[in-house]
C-alpha positions as CSV (number, residue, x, y, z in Angstrom):
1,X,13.3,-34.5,-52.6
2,X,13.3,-36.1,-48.9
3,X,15.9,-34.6,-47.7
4,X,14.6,-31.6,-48.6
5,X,11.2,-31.9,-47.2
6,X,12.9,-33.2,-44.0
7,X,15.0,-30.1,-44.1
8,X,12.1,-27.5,-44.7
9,X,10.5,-29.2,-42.4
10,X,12.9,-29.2,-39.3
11,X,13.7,-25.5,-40.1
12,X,9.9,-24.8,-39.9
13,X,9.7,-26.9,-36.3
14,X,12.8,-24.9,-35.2
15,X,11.5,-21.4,-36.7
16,X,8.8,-22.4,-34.4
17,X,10.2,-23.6,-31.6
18,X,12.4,-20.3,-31.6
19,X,9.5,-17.6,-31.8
20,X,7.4,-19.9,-29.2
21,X,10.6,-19.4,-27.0
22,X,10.5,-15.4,-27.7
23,X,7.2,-14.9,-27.2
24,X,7.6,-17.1,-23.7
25,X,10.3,-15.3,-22.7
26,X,8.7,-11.7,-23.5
27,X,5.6,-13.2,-21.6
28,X,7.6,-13.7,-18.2
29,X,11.2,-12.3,-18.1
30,X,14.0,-14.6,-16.7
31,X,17.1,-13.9,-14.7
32,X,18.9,-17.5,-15.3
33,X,21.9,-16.6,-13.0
34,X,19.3,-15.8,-10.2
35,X,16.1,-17.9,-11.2
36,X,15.1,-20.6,-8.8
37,X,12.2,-23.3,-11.0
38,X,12.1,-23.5,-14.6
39,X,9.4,-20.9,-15.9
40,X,7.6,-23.7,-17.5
41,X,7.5,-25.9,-14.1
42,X,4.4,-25.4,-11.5
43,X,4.9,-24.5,-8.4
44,X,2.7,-26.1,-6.0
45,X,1.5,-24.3,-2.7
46,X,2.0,-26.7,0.2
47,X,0.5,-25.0,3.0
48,X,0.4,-20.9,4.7
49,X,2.4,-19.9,8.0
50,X,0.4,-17.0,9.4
51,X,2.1,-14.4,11.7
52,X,0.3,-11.9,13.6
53,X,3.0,-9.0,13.7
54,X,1.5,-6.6,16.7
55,X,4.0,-4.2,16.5
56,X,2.7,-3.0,13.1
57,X,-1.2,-3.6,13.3
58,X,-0.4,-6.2,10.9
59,X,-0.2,-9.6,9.6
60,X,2.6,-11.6,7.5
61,X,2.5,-15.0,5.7
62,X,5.0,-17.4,4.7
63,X,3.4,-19.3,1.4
64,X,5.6,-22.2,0.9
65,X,5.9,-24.5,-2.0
66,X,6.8,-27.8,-3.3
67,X,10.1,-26.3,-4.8
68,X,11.5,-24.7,-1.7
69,X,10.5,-21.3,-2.8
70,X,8.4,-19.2,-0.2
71,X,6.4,-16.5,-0.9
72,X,6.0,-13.4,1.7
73,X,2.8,-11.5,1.7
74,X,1.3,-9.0,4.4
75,X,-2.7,-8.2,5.0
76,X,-4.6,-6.7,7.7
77,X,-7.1,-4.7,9.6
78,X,-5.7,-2.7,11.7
79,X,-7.4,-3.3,15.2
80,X,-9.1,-6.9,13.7
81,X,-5.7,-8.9,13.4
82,X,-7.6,-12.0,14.8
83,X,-10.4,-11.6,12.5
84,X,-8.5,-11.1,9.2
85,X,-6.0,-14.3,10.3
86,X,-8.9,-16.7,10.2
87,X,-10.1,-15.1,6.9
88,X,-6.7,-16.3,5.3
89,X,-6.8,-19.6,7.0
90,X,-10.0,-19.9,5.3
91,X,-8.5,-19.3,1.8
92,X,-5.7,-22.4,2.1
93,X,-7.8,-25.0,1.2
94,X,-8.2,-23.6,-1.9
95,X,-4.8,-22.5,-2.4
96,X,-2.9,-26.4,-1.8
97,X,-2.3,-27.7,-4.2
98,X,-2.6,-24.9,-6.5
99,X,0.2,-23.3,-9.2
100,X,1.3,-20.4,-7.1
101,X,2.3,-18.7,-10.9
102,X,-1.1,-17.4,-11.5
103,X,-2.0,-14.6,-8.8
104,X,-4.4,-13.1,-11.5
105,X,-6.1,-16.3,-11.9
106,X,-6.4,-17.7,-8.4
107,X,-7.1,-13.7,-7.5
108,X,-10.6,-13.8,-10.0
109,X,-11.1,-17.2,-8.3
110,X,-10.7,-16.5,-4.5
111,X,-12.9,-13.1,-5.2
112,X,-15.8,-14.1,-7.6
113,X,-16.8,-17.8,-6.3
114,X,-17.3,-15.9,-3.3
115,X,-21.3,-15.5,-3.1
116,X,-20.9,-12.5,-0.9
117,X,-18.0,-10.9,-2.4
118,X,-17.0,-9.2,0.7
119,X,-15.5,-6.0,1.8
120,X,-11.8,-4.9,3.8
121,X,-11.6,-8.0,6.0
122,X,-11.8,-10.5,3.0
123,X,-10.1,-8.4,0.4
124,X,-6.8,-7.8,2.9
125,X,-7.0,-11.5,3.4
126,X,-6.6,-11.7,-0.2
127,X,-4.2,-9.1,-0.4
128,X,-1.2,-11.5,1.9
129,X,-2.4,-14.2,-0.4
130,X,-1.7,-11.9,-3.5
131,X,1.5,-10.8,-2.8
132,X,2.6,-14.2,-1.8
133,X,2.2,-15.6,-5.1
134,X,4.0,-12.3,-6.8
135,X,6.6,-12.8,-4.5
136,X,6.7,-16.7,-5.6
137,X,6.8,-15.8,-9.0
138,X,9.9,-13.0,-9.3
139,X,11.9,-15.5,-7.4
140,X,11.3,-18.5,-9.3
141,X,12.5,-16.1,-12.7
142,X,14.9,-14.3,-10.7
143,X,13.3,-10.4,-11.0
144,X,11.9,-7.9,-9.0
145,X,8.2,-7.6,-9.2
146,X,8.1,-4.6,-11.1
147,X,9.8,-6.2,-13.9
148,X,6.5,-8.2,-14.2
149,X,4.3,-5.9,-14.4
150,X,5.9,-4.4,-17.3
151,X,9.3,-2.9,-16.0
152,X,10.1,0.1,-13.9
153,X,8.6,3.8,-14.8
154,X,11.0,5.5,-13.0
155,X,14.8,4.4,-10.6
156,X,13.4,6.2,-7.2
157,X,9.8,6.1,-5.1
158,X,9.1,9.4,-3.5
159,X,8.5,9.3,-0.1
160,X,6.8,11.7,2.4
161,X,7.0,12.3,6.1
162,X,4.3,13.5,9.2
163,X,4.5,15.6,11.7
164,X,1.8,17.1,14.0
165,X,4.1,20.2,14.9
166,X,6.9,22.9,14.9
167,X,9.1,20.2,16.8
168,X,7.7,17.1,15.1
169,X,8.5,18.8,11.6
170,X,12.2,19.2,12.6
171,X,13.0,16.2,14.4
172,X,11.1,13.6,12.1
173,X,10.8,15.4,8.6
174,X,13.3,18.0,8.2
175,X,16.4,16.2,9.8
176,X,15.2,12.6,8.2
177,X,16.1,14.5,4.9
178,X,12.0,14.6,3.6
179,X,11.2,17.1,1.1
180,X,7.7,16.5,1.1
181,X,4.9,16.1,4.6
182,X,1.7,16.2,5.8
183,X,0.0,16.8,9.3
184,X,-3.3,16.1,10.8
185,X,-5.7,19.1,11.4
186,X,-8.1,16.4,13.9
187,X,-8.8,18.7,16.9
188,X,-8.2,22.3,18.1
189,X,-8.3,24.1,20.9
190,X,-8.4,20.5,22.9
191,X,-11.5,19.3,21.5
192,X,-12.9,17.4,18.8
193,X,-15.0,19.8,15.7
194,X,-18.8,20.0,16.2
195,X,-21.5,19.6,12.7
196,X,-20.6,23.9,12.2
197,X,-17.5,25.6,14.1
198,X,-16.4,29.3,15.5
199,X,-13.7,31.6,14.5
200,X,-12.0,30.6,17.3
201,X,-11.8,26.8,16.6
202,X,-11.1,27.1,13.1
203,X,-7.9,29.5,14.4
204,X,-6.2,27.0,15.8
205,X,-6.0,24.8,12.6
206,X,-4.6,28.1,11.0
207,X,-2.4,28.7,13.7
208,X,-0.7,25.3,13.5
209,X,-0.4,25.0,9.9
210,X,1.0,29.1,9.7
211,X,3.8,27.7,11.7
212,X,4.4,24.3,9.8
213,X,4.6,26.5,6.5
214,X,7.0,29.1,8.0
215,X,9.4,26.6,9.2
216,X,9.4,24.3,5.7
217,X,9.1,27.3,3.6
218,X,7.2,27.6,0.2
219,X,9.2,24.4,-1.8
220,X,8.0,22.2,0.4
221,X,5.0,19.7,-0.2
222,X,2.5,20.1,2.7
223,X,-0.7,17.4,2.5
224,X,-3.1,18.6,5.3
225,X,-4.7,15.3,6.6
226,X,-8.5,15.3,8.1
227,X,-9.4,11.3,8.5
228,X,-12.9,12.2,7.3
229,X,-13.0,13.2,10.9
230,X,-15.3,16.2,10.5
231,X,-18.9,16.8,9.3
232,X,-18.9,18.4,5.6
233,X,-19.5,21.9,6.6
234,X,-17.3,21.9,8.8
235,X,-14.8,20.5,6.8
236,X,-15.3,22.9,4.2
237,X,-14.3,25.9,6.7
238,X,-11.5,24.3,7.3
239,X,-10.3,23.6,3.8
240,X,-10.8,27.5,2.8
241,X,-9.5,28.3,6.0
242,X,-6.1,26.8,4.8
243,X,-5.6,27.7,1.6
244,X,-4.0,30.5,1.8
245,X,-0.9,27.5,2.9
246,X,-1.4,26.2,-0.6
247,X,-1.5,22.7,0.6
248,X,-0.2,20.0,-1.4
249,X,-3.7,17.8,-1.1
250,X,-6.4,17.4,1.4
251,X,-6.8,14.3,2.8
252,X,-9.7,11.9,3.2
253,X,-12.0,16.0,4.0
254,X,-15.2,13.4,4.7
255,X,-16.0,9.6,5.2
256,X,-16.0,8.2,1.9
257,X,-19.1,7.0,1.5
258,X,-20.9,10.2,0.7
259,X,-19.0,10.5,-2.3
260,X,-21.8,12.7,-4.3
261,X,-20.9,15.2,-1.5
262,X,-17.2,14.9,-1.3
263,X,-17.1,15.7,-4.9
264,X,-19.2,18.8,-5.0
265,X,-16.7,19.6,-1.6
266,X,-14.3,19.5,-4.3
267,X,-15.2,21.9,-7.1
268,X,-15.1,24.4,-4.4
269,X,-11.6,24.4,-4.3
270,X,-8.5,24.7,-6.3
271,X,-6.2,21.9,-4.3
272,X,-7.1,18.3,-4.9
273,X,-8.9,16.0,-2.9
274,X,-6.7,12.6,-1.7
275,X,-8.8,9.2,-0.5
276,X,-9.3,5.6,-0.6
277,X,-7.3,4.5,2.4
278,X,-10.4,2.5,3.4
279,X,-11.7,1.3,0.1
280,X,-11.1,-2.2,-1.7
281,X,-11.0,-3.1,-5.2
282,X,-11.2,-1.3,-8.5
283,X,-15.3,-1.1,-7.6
284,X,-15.0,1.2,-4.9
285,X,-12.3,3.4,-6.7
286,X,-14.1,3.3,-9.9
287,X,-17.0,5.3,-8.2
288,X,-15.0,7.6,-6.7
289,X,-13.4,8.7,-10.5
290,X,-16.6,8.6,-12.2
291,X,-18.6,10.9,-9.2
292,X,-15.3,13.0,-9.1
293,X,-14.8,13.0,-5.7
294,X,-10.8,13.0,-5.9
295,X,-8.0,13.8,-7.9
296,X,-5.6,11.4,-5.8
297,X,-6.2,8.3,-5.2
298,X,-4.5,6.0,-1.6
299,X,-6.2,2.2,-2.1
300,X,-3.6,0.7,0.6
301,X,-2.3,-2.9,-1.0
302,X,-2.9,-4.4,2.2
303,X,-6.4,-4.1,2.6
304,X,-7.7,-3.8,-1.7
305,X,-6.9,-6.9,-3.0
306,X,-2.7,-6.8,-3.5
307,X,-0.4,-6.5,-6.3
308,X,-3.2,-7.7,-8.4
309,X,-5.8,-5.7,-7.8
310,X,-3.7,-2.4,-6.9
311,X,-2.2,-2.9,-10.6
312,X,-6.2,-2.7,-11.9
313,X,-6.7,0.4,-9.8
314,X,-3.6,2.6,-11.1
315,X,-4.5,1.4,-14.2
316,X,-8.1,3.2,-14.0
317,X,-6.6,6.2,-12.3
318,X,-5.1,7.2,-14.7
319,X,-7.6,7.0,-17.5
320,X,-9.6,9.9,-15.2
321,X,-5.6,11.5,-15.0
322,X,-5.6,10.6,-11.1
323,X,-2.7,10.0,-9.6
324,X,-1.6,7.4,-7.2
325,X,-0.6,8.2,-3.7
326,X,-0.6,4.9,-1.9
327,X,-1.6,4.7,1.6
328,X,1.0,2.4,3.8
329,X,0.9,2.8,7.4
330,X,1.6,-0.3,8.7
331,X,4.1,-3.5,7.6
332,X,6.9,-3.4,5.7
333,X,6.2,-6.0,3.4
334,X,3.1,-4.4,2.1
335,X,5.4,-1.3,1.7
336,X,7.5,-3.1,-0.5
337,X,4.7,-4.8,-2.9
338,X,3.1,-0.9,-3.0
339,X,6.4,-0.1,-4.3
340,X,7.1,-2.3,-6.9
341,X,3.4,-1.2,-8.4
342,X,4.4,2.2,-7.3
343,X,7.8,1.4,-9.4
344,X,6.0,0.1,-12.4
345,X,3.0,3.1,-13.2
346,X,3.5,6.4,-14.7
347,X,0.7,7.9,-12.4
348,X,2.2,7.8,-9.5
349,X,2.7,10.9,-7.1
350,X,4.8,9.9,-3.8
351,X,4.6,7.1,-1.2
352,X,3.4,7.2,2.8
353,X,5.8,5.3,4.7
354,X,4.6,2.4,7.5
355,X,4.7,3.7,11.4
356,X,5.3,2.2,14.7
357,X,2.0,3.0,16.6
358,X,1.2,-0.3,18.3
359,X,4.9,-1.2,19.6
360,X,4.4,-1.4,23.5
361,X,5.9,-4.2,25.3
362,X,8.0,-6.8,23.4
363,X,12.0,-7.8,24.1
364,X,13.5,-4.6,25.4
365,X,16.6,-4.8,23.6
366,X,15.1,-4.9,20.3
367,X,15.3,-1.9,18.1
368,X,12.8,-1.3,15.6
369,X,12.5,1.5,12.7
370,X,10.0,2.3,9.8
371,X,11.7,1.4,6.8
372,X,12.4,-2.2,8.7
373,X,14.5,-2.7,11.2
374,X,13.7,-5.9,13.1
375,X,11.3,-7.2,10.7
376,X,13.4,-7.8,7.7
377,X,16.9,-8.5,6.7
378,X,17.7,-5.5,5.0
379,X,15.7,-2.4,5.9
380,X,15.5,0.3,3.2
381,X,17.8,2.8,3.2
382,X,16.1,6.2,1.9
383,X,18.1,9.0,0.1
384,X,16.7,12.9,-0.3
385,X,13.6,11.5,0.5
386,X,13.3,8.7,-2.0
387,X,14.2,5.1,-2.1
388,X,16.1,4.5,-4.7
389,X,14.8,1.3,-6.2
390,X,18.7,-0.4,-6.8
391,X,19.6,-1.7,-3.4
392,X,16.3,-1.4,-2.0
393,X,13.8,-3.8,-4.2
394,X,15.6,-4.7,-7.4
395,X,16.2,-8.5,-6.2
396,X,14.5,-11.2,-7.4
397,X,10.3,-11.2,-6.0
398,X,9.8,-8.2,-3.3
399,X,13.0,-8.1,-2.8
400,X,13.2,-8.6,0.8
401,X,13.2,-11.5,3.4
402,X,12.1,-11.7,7.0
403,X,14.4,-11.3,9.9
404,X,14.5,-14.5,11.4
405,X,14.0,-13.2,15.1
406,X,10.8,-11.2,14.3
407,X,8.2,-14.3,15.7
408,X,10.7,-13.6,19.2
409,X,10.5,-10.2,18.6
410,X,7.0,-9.6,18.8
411,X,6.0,-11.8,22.2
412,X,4.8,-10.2,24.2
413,X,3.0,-7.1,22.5
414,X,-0.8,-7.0,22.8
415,X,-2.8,-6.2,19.5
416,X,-3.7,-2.6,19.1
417,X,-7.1,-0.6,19.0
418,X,-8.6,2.1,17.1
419,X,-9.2,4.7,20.1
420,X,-12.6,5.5,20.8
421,X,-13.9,9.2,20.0
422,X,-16.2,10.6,22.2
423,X,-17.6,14.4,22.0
424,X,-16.3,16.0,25.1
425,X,-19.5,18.2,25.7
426,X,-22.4,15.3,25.2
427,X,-20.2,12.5,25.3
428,X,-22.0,11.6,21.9
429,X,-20.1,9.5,19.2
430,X,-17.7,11.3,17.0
431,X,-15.9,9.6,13.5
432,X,-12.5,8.0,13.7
C-alpha cells in the first residue's frame, strides 16, 4: 500500500509538473536552438545607451542587460530630439534593476505612477523603452515579436509609396515596384489655402491629382494626404473636389483635435477618413472611434506608447471595424516593431515606410536608404510592394541589429526642424 501511494503520488507531481510546463510554454513560446536565458530566469536591465540618430528625426536605445542580451528600441519627436532624450534618461532609474520580461507591467508602471500622465514627448520616451524590452524578450526565447503577440496574421506587410508628382510617381513609386501611394495636396498655385478658397485654387489640387491617376491607372491605391493643413471648409472643397479620383483615404482632412467636426466632415463623404499620426495611447484613439471621426486609424509606435500600447490600439480598432494603417516616417527600428504588431492583427490595411528628410551633412561616402541602409545590418528587402516577413523580421526579437558604424555615421548632421508656415499675403500663422 506504500508503494502505491508513493507511486500515485509521483505520477500526480509529474502529471503536474507536465501540464505546468504546457501551460508555461503556451504562455511564452521558445526556440531552444536560438534562445539566449532560460524563460524562467530574469533578466536584469543594467543601464540605457541613448543615440540621437539625426539623419532620421529620431532616437535609438541600446537596453542592456545582466545576461548579455541588448534590447533595441526607437522613440522620438521629430524636431525635439533633445527634449524626448532627457525624457528617457529620466525613465532609467526606474528601469535598473528591473526584469526587462514584463514590458506590459513596467509599461502600466512607467505611465500610471506618473501624476501628470503626459502627452507625445513622454509616451515616445516610453515607446524606445517599450520596444526595448520586446526586443529583450524574443531574443531571450529565440522568436520574432509577433510570435508573442499571438503569432503572425498574415506572411507579407503591405507597403505604400509617396510622390508629390507625374515624375516623383515614376521614379519613386512606379519603378520601386509599389502598387499602392499617396501624395500631398498642401498648397496650389504657389500658396498656402485661406479659411474658404476659389475655383482657381481648388484647380490645381485637381489638376495634380488628374495627372497622378492617369499615370497609375484605376488599380492603383491612391491616399490623398492633407496634414490637417487646411481649415474645415476648405478642406471639405477639397475632398469633393477629388472624388471623382476615388481616392484610397483622405488623410489627417483637419487637426485632430476637433474631432466632433472631423467626423461630421466624414458622413459627407463616401471614402474614409485616415488619422492619428499625432495621437498617443489607446485614450486619444478611443475618442476618435467612439465620435467617428475615422475609419483608419495611423497611431505611429514611436510616439503612442510602443509595442505595448500599439497592440491595445489595434485591438480597439477593430471592435469599431477600423483598420490599422500605421504611420512610420522616421527610424527603422520603429519600422520594424510596427511591423511585427502590423504582422500579428487581422485589422491591418498597409504600412508607410520611414524617409530620409533630415540627412544633410554627415560622412560623404556613406550611403543611406529607407528600408535601412547604414543603420542596420540587414536592410529590408521589399518584394511587389510588400515585405515579406521570412528574411526580413522572422529572427529571434525585432529581428534586426544596428550597423555598427551608424554613431560615425551620423557626426556631423544637425537635428532637423519642422518648417515654419507663414501666409504669404498677411504673413499670419498657418498649421503644419
Amino acid at each position: 500500500m506504500t508503494s502505491r501511494r508513493d507511486w500515485m503520488k509521483s505520477m500526480t507531481l509529474g502529471m503536474a509538473g507536465l501540464l505546468a510546463g504546457e501551460r508555461e510554454a503556451s504562455a511564452a513560446p521558445v526556440n531552444t536552438a536560438r534562445a539566449l536565458a532560460d524563460p524562467r530566469d530574469p533578466i536584469i536591465i543594467t543601464r540605457l545607451e541613448i543615440i540621437p540618430v539625426q539623419s532620421l528625426r529620431s532616437i535609438f536605445v541600446k537596453m542592456h542587460t545582466d545576461a548579455g542580451i541588448i534590447g533595441l528600441g526607437e522613440g522620438t519627436v521629430e524636431g525635439k530630439i533633445e527634449t524626448v532624450v532627457a525624457a528617457i534618461a529620466q525613465l532609467e532609474p526606474y528601469l535598473k534593476g528591473k526584469d526587462a520580461r514584463q514590458p506590459a507591467h513596467h509599461w502600466q508602471a512607467i505611465y500610471r505612477h506618473a501624476f501628470y500622465r503626459g502627452d507625445v514627448i513622454l509616451t515616445s520616451a516610453l515607446s524606445a523603452v517599450d520596444i526595448a524590452m520586446w526586443d529583450i524578450k524574443g531574443k531571450a526565447l529565440g522568436v520574432p515579436i509577433y510570435d508573442l503577440l499571438g503569432g503572425p496574421t498574415r506572411d507579407r506587410i503591405k507597403c505604400y509609396g509617396q510622390a508629390e508628382s507625374v515624375e516623383e510617381t515614376k521614379s519613386h513609386v512606379l519603378a520601386e515596384g509599389y502598387t499602392s501611394m499617396k501624395t500631398s495636396v498642401s498648397s496650389s498655385r504657389g500658396r498656402l489655402s485661406r479659411p474658404s478658397e476659389s475655383p482657381y485654387y481648388i484647380d490645381g489640387f485637381v489638376e495634380k491629382v488628374r495627372a497622378i491617376r492617369e499615370l497609375i491607372g484605376p488599380d492603383f491605391d491612391l491616399g490623398i494626404e492633407m496634414h490637417g493643413e487646411h481649415e474645415p471648409a476648405t478642406a471639405m472643397e477639397i475632398i469633393k473636389a477629388l472624388e471623382p479620383f476615388r481616392p484610397w483615404f483622405y488623410e489627417e482632412p483637419i487637426q485632430f483635435q476637433n474631432l466632433p467636426m472631423m467626423a461630421e466632415m466624414a458622413k459627407k463623404t463616401t471614402f474614409p477618413f485616415a488619422t492619428g499620426e499625432r495621437m498617443v495611447t489607446k485614450w486619444q484613439f478611443r475618442d476618435l472611434l467612439t465620435a467617428g471621426a475615422a475609419q483608419l486609424l495611423q497611431p505611429d509606435i514611436t510616439h503612442t506608447g510602443g509595442i505595448t500600447e500599439m497592440k491595445a490600439i489595434a485591438a480597439l480598432a477593430e471592435s469599431f471595424y477600423a483598420s490599422m494603417l500605421p504611420h512610420s516616417k522616421e527610424g527603422v527600428i520603429g519600422f520594424a516593431a510596427s511591423m511585427h504588431v502590423a504582422a500579428s492583427i487581422p485589422n491591418f490595411l498597409a504600412h508607410e515606410v520611414p524617409s530620409l528628410q533630415a540627412v544633410k551633412g554627415g560622412p560623404p561616402n556613406v550611403q543611406r536608404s529607407p528600408m535601412g541602409k547604414s543603420y542596420i545590418t540587414k536592410p529590408f528587402v521589399m518584394t511587389a510592394g510588400a515585405i515579406v516577413l521570412k528574411g526580413n523580421i522572422d529572427g529571434p526579437g525585432l529581428g534586426v541589429e544596428l550597423d555598427e558604424n551608424l554613431v560615425d555615421n551620423e557626426r556631423g548632421i544637425p537635428e532637423w526642424e519642422f518648417p515654419e508656415m507663414w501666409d504669404k499675403f498677411d504673413g499670419s500663422v498657418r498649421d503644419h
